[in-house]
C-alpha positions in Angstrom: -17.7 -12.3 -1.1 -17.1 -9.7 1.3 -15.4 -6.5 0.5 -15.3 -4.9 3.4 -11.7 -4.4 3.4 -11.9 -2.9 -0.2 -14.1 -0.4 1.7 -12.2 0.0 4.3 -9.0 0.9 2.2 -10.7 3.7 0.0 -12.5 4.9 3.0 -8.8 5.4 4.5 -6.9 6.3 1.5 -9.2 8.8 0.3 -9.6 10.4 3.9 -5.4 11.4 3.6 -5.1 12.4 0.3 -5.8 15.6 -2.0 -6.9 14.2 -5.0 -9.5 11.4 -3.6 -11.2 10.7 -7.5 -7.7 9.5 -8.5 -7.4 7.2 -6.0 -8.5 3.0 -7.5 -8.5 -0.2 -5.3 -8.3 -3.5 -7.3 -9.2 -7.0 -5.0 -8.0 -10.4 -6.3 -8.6 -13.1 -4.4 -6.6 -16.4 -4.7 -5.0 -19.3 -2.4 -2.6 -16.8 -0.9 -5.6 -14.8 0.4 -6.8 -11.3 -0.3 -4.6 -8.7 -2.4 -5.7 -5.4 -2.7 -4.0 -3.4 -5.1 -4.0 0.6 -4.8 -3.2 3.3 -7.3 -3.0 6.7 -6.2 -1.9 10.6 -7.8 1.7 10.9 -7.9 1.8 13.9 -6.2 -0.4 12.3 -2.8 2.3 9.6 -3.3 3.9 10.8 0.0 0.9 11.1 2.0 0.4 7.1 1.5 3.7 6.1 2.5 4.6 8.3 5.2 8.1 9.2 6.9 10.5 6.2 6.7 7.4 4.2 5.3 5.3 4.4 8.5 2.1 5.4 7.5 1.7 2.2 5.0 2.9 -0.3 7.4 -0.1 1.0 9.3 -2.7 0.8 6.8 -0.9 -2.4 6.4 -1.7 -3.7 9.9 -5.2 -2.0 10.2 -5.7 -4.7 6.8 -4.9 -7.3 8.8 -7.1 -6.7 11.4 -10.1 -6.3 9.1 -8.8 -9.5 7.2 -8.8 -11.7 10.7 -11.7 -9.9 11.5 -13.2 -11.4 8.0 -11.2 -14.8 8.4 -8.9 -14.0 5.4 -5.4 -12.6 5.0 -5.3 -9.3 3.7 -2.0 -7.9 1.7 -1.5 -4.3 -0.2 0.1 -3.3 -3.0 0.9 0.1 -3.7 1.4 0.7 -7.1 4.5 3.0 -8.4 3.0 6.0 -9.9 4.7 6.6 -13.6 7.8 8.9 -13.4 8.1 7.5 -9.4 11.3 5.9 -10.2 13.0 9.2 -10.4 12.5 10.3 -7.0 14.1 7.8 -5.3 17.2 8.3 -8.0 17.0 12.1 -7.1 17.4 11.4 -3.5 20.3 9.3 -4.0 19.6 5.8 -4.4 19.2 3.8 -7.7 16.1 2.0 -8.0 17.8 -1.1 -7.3 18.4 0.3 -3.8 14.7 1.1 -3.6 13.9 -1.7 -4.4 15.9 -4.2 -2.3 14.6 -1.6 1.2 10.9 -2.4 -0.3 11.7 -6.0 0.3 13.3 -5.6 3.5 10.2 -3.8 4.2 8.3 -6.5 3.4 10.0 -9.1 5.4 10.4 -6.7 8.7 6.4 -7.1 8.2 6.4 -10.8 7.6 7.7 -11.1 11.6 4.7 -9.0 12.9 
């Protein structure tokens, strides 16, 4: 088994954030391809996602390439930190609204 974009992602993730020793990728592997779960700090939260969620579509498509690169499909997962919830509330928008942009997220990414 290859892990090469498991690599990849910490190599990246840890290179733009502050607290590097909290950041953990988790790779599953099933018929839907490669899924590569990441946890970071709370606080380099930000860093990860970037304005208007530029900076993980990126790392996002950068997966991708490694994954054809690799012959798999590669998807990430970033994982809510505890207590994330309550930013986007502060700014305005219940996590239901959060979570519906996520998806529409997703599915803007799907058409790539």
């Amino acid at each position: 088994m290859n892990n090469a974009d498991q690599a990849f992602l910490e190599y990246v993730i840890k290179a733009l954030v502050d607290n590097p020793d909290k950041v953990k990728v988790a790779r599953t592997v099933d018929e839907m391809g490669v899924l590569l779960t990441l946890d970071v700090d709370a606080a380099d939260m930000g860093k990860i996602i970037g304005r208007q969620g530029n900076t993980a579509k990126s790392i996002r498509t950068l997966l991708r390439v490694v994954g054809m690169k690799n012959n798999s499909r590669v998807n990430l997962k970033i994982n809510e930190p505890v207590g994330g919830l309550r930013s986007a509330e502060h700014a305005g928008m219940s996590a239901a609204q959060s979570a519906s942009k996520t998806v529409d997220e997703a599915m803007a990414d799907l058409n790539l």
